[in-house]
Structures are given as structure tokens and as C-alpha cells.
ZAMARGU-4260 file (C-alpha; in steps of 0.2 Angstrom, whole numbers, plus 5000, padded with zeros to 4 digits):
<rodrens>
0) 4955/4608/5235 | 4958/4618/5249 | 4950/4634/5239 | 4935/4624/5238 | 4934/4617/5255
5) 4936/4633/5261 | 4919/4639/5250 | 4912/4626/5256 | 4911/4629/5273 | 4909/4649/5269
10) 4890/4643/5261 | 4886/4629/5265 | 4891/4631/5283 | 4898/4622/5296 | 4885/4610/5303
15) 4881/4605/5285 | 4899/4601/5282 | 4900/4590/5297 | 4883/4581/5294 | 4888/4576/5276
20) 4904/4573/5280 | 4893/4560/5295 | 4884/4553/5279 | 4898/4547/5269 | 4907/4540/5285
25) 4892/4529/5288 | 4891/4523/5269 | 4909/4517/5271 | 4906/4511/5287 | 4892/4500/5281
30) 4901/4497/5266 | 4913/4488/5275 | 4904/4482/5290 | 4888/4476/5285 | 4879/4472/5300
35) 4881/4493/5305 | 4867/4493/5296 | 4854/4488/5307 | 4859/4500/5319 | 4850/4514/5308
40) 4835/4502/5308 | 4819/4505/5317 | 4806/4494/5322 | 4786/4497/5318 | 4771/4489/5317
45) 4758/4496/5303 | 4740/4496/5308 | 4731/4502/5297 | 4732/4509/5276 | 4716/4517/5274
50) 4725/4535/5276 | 4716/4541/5261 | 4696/4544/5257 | 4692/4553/5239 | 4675/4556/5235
55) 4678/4547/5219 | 4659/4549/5212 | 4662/4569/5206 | 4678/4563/5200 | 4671/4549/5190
60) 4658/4561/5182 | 4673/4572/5177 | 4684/4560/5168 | 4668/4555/5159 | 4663/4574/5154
65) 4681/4573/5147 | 4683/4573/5126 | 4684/4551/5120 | 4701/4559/5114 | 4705/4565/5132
70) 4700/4548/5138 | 4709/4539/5126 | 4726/4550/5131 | 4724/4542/5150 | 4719/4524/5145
75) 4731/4523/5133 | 4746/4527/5148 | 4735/4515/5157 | 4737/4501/5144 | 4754/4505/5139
80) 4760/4504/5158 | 4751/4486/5160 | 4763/4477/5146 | 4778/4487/5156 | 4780/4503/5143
85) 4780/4518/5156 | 4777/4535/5155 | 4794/4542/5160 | 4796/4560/5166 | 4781/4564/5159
90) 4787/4563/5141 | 4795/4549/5135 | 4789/4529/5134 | 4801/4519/5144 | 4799/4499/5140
95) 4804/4490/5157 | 4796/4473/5150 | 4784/4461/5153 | 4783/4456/5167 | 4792/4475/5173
100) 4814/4473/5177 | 4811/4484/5192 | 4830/4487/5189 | 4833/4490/5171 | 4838/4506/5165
105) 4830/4504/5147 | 4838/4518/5138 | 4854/4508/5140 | 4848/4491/5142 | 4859/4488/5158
110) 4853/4486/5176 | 4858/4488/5191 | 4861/4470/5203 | 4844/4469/5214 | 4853/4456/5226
115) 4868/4471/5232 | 4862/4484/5246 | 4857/4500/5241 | 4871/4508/5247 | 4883/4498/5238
120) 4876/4503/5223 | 4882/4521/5215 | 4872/4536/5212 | 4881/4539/5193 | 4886/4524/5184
125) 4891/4525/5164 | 4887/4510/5158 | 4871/4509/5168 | 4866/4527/5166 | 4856/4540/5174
130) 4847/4531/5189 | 4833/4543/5189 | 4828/4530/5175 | 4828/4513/5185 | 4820/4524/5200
135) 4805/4530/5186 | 4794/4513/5184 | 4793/4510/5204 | 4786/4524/5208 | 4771/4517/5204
140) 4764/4532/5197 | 4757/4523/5184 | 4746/4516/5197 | 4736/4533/5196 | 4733/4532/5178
145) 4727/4512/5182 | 4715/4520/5194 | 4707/4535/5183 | 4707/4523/5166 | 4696/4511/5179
150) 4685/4525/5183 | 4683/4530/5166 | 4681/4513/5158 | 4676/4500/5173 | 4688/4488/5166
155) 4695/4476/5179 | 4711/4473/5170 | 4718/4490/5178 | 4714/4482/5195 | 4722/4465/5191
160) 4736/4476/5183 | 4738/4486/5199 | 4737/4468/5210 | 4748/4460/5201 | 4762/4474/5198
165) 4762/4476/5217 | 4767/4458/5220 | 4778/4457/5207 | 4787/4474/5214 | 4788/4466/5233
170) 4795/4450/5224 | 4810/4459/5216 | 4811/4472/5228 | 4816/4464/5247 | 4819/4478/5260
175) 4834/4489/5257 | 4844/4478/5243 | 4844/4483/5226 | 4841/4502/5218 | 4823/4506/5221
180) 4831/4507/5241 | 4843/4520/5238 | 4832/4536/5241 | 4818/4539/5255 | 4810/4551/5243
185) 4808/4537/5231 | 4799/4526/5246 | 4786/4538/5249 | 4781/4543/5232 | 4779/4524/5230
190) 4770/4522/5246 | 4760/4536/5242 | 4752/4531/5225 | 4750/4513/5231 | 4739/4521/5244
195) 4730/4533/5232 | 4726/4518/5221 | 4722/4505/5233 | 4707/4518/5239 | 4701/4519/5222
200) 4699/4500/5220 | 4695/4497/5238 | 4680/4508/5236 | 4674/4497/5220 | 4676/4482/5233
205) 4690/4472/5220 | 4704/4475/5234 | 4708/4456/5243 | 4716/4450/5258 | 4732/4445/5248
210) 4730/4464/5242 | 4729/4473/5258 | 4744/4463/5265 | 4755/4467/5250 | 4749/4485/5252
215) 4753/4485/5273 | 4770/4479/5267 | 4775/4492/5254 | 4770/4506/5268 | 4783/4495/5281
220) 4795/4494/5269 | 4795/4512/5263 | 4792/4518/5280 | 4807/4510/5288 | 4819/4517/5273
225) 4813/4535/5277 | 4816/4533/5296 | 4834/4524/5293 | 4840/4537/5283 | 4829/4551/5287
230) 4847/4560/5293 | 4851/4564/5276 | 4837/4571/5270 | 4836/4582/5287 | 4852/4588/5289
235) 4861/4587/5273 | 4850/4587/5255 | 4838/4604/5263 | 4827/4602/5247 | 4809/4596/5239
240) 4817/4579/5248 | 4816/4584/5265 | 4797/4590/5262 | 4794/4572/5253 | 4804/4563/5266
245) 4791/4572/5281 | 4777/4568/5271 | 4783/4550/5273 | 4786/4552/5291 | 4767/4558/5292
250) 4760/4544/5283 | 4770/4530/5290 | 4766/4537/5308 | 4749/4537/5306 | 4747/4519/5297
255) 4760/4514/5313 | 4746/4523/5326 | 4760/4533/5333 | 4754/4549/5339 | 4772/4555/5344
260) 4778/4555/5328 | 4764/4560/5318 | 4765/4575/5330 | 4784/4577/5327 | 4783/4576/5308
265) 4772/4591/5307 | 4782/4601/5317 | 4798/4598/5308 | 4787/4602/5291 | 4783/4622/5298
270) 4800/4623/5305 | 4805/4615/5287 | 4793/4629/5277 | 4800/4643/5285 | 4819/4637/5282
275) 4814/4633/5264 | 4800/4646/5258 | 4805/4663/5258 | 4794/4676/5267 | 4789/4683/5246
280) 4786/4664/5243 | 4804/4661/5235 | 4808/4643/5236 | 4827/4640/5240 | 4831/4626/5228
285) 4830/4640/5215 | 4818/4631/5204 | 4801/4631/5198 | 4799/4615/5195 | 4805/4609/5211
290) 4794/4621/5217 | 4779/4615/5209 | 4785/4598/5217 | 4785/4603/5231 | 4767/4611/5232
295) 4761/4594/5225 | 4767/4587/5242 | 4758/4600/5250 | 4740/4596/5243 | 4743/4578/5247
300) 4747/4581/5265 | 4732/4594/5266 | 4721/4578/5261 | 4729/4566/5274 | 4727/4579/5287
305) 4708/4576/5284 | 4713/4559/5293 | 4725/4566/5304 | 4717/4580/5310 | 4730/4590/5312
310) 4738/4604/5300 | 4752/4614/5296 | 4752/4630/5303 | 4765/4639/5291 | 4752/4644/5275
315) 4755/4663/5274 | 4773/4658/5263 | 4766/4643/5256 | 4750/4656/5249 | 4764/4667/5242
320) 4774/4654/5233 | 4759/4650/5225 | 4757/4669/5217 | 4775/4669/5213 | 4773/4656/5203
325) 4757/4662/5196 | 4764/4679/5190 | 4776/4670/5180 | 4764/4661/5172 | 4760/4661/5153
330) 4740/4662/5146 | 4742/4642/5144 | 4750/4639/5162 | 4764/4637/5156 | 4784/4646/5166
335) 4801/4648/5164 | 4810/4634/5163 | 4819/4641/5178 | 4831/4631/5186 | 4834/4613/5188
340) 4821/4603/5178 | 4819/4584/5183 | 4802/4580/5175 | 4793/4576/5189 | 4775/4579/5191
345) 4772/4565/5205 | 4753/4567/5202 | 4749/4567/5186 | 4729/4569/5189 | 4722/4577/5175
350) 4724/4580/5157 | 4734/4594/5156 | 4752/4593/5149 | 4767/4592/5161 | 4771/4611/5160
355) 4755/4617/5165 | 4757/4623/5181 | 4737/4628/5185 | 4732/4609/5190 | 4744/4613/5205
360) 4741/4631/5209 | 4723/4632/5207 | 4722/4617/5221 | 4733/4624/5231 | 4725/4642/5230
365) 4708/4633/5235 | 4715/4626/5250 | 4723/4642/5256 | 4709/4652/5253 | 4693/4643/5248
370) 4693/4654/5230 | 4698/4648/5210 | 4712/4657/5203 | 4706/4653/5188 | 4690/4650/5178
375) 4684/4633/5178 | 4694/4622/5167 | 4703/4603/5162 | 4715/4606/5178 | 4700/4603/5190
380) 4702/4586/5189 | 4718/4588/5203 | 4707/4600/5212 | 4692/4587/5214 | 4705/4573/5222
385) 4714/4584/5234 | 4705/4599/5237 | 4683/4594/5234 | 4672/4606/5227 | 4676/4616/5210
390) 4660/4625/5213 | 4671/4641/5223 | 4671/4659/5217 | 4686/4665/5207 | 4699/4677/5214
395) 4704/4689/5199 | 4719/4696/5201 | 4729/4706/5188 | 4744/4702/5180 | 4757/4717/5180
400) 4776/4722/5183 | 4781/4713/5200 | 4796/4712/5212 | 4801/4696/5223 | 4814/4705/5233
405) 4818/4693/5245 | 4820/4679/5232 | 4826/4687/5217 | 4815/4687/5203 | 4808/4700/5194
410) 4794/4704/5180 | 4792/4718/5171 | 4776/4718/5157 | 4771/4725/5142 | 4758/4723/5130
415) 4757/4706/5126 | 4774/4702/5132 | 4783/4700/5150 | 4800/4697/5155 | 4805/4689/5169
420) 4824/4691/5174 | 4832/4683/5189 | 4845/4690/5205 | 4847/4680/5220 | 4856/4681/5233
425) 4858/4664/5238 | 4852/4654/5253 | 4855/4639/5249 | 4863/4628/5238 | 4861/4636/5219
430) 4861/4624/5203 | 4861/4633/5188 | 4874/4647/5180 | 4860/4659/5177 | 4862/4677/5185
435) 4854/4691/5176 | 4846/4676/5166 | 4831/4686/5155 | 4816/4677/5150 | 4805/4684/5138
440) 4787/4678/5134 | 4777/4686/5117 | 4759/4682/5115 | 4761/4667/5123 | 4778/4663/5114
445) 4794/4659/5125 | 4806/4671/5112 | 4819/4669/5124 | 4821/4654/5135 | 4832/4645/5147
450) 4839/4629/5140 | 4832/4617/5153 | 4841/4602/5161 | 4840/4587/5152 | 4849/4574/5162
455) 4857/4573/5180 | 4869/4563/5170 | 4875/4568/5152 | 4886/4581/5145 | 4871/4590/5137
460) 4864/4592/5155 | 4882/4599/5164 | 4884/4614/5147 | 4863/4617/5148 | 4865/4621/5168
465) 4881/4629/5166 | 4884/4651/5161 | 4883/4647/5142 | 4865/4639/5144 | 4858/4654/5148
470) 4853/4671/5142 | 4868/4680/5150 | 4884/4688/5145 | 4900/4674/5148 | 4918/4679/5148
475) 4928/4667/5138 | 4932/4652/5150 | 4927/4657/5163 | 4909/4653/5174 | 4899/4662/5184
480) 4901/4650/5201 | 4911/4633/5200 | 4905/4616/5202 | 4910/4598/5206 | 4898/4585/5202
485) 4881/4584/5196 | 4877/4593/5211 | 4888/4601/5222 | 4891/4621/5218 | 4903/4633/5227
490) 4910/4651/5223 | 4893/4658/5224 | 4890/4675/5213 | 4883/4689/5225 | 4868/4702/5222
495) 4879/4717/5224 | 4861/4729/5222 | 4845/4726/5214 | 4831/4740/5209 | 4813/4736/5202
500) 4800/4749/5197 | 4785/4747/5187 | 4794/4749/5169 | 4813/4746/5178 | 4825/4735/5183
505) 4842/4738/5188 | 4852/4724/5197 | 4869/4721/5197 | 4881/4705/5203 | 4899/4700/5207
510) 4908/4683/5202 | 4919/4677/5212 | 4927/4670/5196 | 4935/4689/5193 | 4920/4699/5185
515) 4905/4707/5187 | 4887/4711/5178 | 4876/4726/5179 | 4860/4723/5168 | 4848/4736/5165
520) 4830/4735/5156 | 4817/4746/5154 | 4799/4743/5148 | 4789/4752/5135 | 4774/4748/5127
525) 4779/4734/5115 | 4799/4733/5119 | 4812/4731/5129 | 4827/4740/5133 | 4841/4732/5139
530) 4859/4739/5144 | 4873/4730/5150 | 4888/4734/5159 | 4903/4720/5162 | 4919/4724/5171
535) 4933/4710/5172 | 4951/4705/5165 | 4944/4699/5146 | 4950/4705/5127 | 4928/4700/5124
540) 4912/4699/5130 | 4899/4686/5123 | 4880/4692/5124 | 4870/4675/5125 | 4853/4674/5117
545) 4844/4657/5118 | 4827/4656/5105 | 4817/4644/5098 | 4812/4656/5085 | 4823/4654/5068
550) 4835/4670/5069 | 4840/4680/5056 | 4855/4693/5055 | 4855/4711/5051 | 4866/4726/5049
555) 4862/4731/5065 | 4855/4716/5074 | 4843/4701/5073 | 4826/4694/5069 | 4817/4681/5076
560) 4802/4673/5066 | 4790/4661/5070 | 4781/4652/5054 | 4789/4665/5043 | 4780/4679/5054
565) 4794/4690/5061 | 4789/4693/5079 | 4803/4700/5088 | 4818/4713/5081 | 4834/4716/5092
570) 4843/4731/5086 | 4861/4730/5093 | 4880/4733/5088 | 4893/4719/5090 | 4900/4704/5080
575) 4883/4691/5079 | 4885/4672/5076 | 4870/4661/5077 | 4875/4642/5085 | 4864/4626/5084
580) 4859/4624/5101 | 4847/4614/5112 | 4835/4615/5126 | 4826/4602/5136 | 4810/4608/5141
585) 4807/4587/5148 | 4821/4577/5157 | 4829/4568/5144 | 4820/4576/5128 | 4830/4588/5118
590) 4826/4599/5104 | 4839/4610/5092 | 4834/4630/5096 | 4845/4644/5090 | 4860/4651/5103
595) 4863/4670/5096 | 4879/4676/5102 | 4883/4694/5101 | 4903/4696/5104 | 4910/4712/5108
600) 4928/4718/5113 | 4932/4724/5130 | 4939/4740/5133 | 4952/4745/5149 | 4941/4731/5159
605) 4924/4737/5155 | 4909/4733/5140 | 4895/4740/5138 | 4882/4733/5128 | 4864/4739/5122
610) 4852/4728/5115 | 4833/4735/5109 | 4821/4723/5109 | 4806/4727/5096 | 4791/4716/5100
615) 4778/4713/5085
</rodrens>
């Protein structure tokens, strides 16, 4: 215990200590003492809700140039979400019921009590389950598909479906008791699809009074959560929260008319951009799909500030995140699946599949610059809500071997092929085991992938996060950093040195947990070259090699095929074991892939290991 408070304030630093250590005091506190709680309450006064103005005519032309069968995918969410069946993490159909049990977790047909206060409820509970479930259906994102299957059809039961969910929401839902209260980051997505849809079907004239009151009350509600709890995101979480959390700040202080604020909540999201976004573009929660989150939050501010009038100032990082991202990027938009993996994609505004990363990145690159990044496509459907015009000149820029120093990730490319491999040295708060974690992408194939997430919650999540759920070398029993929790990580591992050249990468860390990892790969035309050096107190050394492909042992390595073609060779000496596996490329989906593990013996403290990597 000692060991690991003593890491603790080593990384995560003093003032973060103390402030967390604040946050639990006043849960007990309030626990006990009830009536604390109004001391975090503030009072306002919303105004006015119309913070939001689309020009929804080029949108409605574009949904109806889709394909019927692109049409029928939206209508169909639309429909599904009206008899209480919603699109959950962007994959799987939760049923919540008819009308909606805003507090059911329906993978386990438990819920959690909507008459307790939020913080009397916990975060992890085994017989009600993950709570990311219960939190899914009141977002309300489902709204947005009531709004686009409206555009696309002029049905009026979306509208009576958006109404009358609303009300039943506010029913079910009184300020801060029950689930759906627990987290500020929760209120304002809510908030903010209410006031995205209620524009849509104000501009059709179907909004009534009894509409735009329930809509004034969900922005006071959600407001007053992320003001009476704004501490924690601020001072303690440091993540995609805290940009959410600000955005929330931003809207509620403009509906309440308060200038101060409104000025104050923009402030804190440069000074936030800077502590966050790294000069390369890196984002410190080490993930890309927190990272893509986050820019979502950035297009929706940049339409808001159309109302506001005022901007953020900090783009120059937000710009280079947005290339990052865009240099890992496969042909179909697709990434590493870097990281932690929650399944969010808070606006789900065009057609494009959840990992599709060029809805996002094309918006953002438009606002930055006023140029495409890509060729006009299905992903400018996002791009017509947040950013206007599609008719904008495309930026061609060139795909080629690439170093993010100050962040850690590195690509090298060959023909047809590029790896990407990973070496922080840590900022902030890490969450996967994944050090010297390789990724390799063939012809649009992910040959070698990261295992994902899969749930916050399970067993199958805690071994996908941890060393053995990556494409590393693990020492038997022993982990690259330590954790307690779904959440909490100490010990980090340190990037002891790091070289990148256009066919090179040399990088090497050090575990605290007694060993340390030197990985070299060079580039050729169509393969890799890959060379590993591990020193620490073990009898072996296992090689871990993550594939979808179906693998096949050799003399002197493995294959890996893909519909009976064999598309990647691995020449390499050791003992090779092939394990049923999984990976989770959407929060709480899983599917069996192949975990090759090459095992080698360690010899007076060092291994040293070669792997050729053929690409066909």
C-alpha cells in the first residue's frame, strides 16, 4: 500500500492526490449528511435554447441522394429506438422497453434504484453490471437518428417519438436522484442532442410550448450537474471528460445569458487544449478513440461559437491531432484500435460505420483550414451539420513513414503495408499495457491488431488492457506497469530512448516491474524486420502476436491467411503455440482471433529475438 501511494504521488502528483482525495471526502460527506449537498448547488435561470442553427436544407438533400439501403440503415435505428430497442455503443441493440426504464441495464435485467441519489449509487456493481449500459439510452443520441429519419421520410412519428421520450425522461429522471445523474459528461451529451434535435423539429414548426419547456428543463438540470460537480472533472478525471464537461459549461452559460461564465469556459478549454494536446497533436489519454471523441466535441463547440461569437484560440495542436490521427489511418478510415475503446461516437451523423474515423477528421480539417482532406464522400454528411459547405478544395497530402516524438507513436510504410508502433513517455494517467505494442495494416488488412477493450467491467476487458493483450514480449507473471481498479495505473514503464528514420525505428523502455525492452524494426519494400532485445530476472520470454488471420505453423515460423490466401509469412526461431484468443473492436462485442506466442529461453538475463515479417 505504501509502494503504491508512494507511485502515486510520483505521477500523478501531488495536487492531483489531494483533489481526489477532496472528491471522495465529499461523497462520504454527502453520504452521510445529506443536506451537504446543496452546498455544491448553484443557482441559474436559463433564457433561452435556440443555441443551435443547421442549415438543414443541404442536409436534407444529402440524406435523400443517399442509397434506399442507406436510408433504410438510419430509419431502421430510428424506428428500433421508438419501441425502446437502442443502438448501444455503436454496435449492439439494447431493448430498454416500451415505454424506455431509464434505469435498466438490459444485458442483465437489473436496474439500478431511480429514487437513491446519484452518489449513493456505485460506479461498478456485479449484479447490475457495467453502468456505461444504464448511462447508453439517456444520452439521447438516438434523438439524432429521430431527427435525420424525419428529414429523410417527413414522418411525424419521430417528432412525437422525440416529444414524448423527453417527457418521459424528465418523469423518471428528477434532478440529481438515480443513475443518469452520476456523471457531468453524461448531462451534457444529453443536453446537447436534445438541443440538436429540438432545432431540426423546431425549424419544421412541430416544436409546442410543453416541448420547449421540457427542453429549458433538461438544459437546467444538466447544467446545474456540470456546475456542482465540475470539480471532479477539472481537477481530478483530466480527460475527454473535462473537454465535455467545458462544453457544458459553454452551453448552459450562454442559454443562462451569463457572459462571465461563457467567457471563463473558453478560457479554461485553451488552457485545457494545451495541458491535454500535445505540441505533435498527441492526446494524453493515450487513445484514439478518446481522441476522436474529443474532436467531436470540438466541431460541436466550433458550431455553437457561431452563436457565441467567441472562439478558441489554441487550433495549431488541435490541427496537428487531426493529422496524427490521419496518418494512421487505413484506405477505409479505419485506426489502430489504440488504447482504451468505449464505443462512443456521440454523433453519429452520417452513414459511415463507427470506426471510420473521416466523418470526424474531414470536419475538423475544414474548420481549421477551409480545405477537404479527402475526396468528397458518405462522411460529408457530419461535415454539412457542423462545418457548411462540402464544395472546399482538397488538401493532398502523402502518406509516408512518420514520427510523433513528443507523443510517442511511430509509422514506418511500405508498399501496401504500414506499421505503426507505440513509445510514450507518459504525461498523464496511461491505461493500457501496450509499450512497443506493433500494429500492422496489409492492403487494408489489420494482420496484427491490438485486442481492444471490451468492457470497463468484465474480466475479458481487465486481460485485453493488460501486457498479454498486446503485440509485446511478457515475462511470465509479471506486467509491464500495475493497476488497481478498472482505472487507476501506477509504476509507469519509461521511454529510456527512441530513434525514427524513414525505414527505422529504434526505441527502447524500462518496467518498473524489473525488466526492460529494446525493439528494433526496419522497413523494406514488402516486409518488416523486427529485432528484439529483453533484459530481466526470467528462465523465458513470450513473443505476443495478436491476428485475425487463421495462422499456421512452420519449421521456422508462421503464416497467416485470409480466405485461404496466405498474406503474411514470419520467419523466426523459438517454441510457437497458437491460443484462442479475442479482440473487441466495439464496447462489449467480442470475436475469437488467433494469439501467436513465440516462447524463447533467457539466457544470463538477456533474449534476443528476430522476427522477418514477409508481406504478400
Amino acid at each position: 500500500m505504501i509502494k503504491m501511494l508512494k507511485s502515486v504521488l510520483n505521477e500523478y502528483g501531488l495536487d492531483w492526490t489531494i483533489n481526489r482525495g477532496l472528491y471522495s471526502a465529499k461523497l462520504k460527506i454527502m453520504t452521510k449528511i445529506p443536506v451537504v449537498e446543496q452546498l455544491f448547488e448553484k443557482r441559474i435561470s436559463i433564457k433561452r435554447i435556440n443555441i443551435f442553427d443547421f442549415d438543414l436544407e443541404p442536409i436534407k438533400e444529402f440524406l435523400l441522394k443517399l442509397s434506399k439501403k442507406e436510408q433504410k440503415i438510419i430509419i431502421e435505428v430510428a424506428d428500433k429506438a421508438i419501441n425502446g430497442v437502442i443502438t448501444g455503443f455503436s454496435s449492439i441493440d439494447l431493448d430498454y422497453g416500451k415505454p424506455i426504464n431509464w434505469h435498466l441495464n438490459p444485458l442483465t435485467g437489473f436496474e439500478n434504484n431511480k429514487e437513491l441519489k446519484w452518489y449513493k449509487i456505485p460506479d461498478f456493481d456485479n449484479e447490475v453490471g457495467d453502468i456505461k449500459v444504464i448511462w447508453e439510452a439517456s444520452r439521447l443520441t438516438h434523438f439524432l437518428y429521430f431527427a435525420r429519419a424525419y428529414l429523410i421520410t417527413r414522418d411525424d412519428k419521430y417528432y412525437k417519438a422525440f416529444s414524448g421520450q423527453l417527457e418521459n425522461w424528465l418523469k423518471n429522471n428528477p434532478y440529481s436522484y438515480g443513475s443518469n445523474y452520476k456523471c457531468g459528461q453524461e448531462a451534457t451529451l444529453r443536453m446537447t442532442n436534445v438541443l440538436i434535435s429540438y432545432s431540426v423539429f423546431n425549424y419544421f414548426g412541430l416544436i409546442t410550448e410543453k416541448d420547449k419547456q421540457h427542453v429549458f428543463e433538461i438544459v437546467e438540470g444538466s447544467y446545474k450537474k456540470v456546475l456542482s460537480n465540475f470539480f471532479y472533472a477539472h481537477k481530478c478525471i483530466k480527460n475527454n471528460h473535462t473537454f465535455t464537461e467545458f462544453l457544458g459549461l459553454i452551453i448552459g452559460a450562454w442559454c443562462s445569458e451569463d457572459n462571465v461564465k461563457l467567457q471563463n469556459a473558453y478560457k479554461l478549454m485553451d488552457k485545457e487544449i494545451i495541458n491535454q494536446f500535445l505540441p505533435d497533436g498527441g492526446f494524453t489519454q493515450y487513445s484514439f478513440n478518446y481522441h476522436r471523441f474529443t474532436l467531436q466535441i470540438f466541431e460541436c463547440l466550433f458550431k455553437i461559437s457561431e452563436k457565441t461569437g467567441i472562439y478558441i484560440t489554441e487550433t495549431e495542436r488541435i490541427k496537428n491531432s487531426i493529422l496524427l490521427l490521419y496518418n494512421v489511418q487505413a484506405e477505409n478510415g479505419d485506426v489502430p484500435n489504440y488504447g482504451s475503446n468505449d464505443g462512443a461516437l456521440i454523433f453519429p451523423l452520417s452513414i459511415c460505420d463507427y470506426r471510420d474515423f473521416r466523418p470526424v477528421l474531414n470536419t475538423m480539417y475544414v474548420l481549421m483550414t477551409g480545405k477537404r482532406l479527402y475526396e468528397k464522400g458518405p462522411y460529408d454528411e457530419e461535415l454539412l451539420w457542423f462545418g457548411g459547405s462540402t464544395d472546399l478544395p482538397v488538401e493532398r497530402r502523402t502518406l509516408k513513414s512518420i514520427a510523433f516524438e513528443y507523443s510517442g507513436f511511430y509509422v514506418l510504410r511500405s508498399e501496401d503495408s504500414f506499421l505503426m508502433t507505440c513509445l510514450q513517455d507518459y504525461k498523464s494517467r496511461p491505461a493500457h499495457m501496450d509499450q512497443l505494442h506493433i500494429d500492422i495494416w496489409h492492403k487494408g488488412i489489420n494482420v496484427l491488431c491490438d485486442s481492444g477493450t471490451h468492457s470497463y467491467a468484465s474480466e475479458l476487458g481487465k486481460e485485453l488492457s493488460s501486457t498479454i493483450g498486446h503485440n509485446v514480449v511478457k515475462l511470465p507473471g509479471i506486467e509491464q506497469m500495475n493497476k488497481r481498479g478498472a482505472f487507476l495505473v501506477t509504476d509507469w514503464t519509461k521511454q529510456d530512448s527512441a530513434f525514427h528514420s524513414d525505414s527505422e525505428f529504434k526505441g527502447k523502455m524500462e518496467s518498473k516491474n524489473g525488466y526492460s525492452h529494446e525493439r528494433i524494426i526496419r522497413t523494406f519494400k514488402k516486409s518488416y524486420l523486427i529485432e528484439d532485445w529483453v533484459k530481466g530476472e526470467s528462465k523465458t520470454c513470450d513473443f505476443i502476436f495478436h491476428t485475425p488471420c487463421e495462422v499456421k505453423i512452420k519449421e521456422n515460423g508462421f503464416v497467416l491467411f485470409m480466405d485461404n490466401n496466405e498474406i503474411v509469412s514470419v520467419k523466426t526461431e523459438g517454441d510457437i503455440s497458437i491460443i484462442e484468443s479475442y479482440r473487441s473492436l466495439y464496447y462489449l462485442r467480442k470475436e475469437k482471433i488467433n494469439r501467436v506466442q513465440v516462447t524463447q529461453e533467457v539466457n544470463n538475463g538477456i533474449c534476443n529475438a528476430k522476427f522477418e515479417i514477409t508481406l504478400h
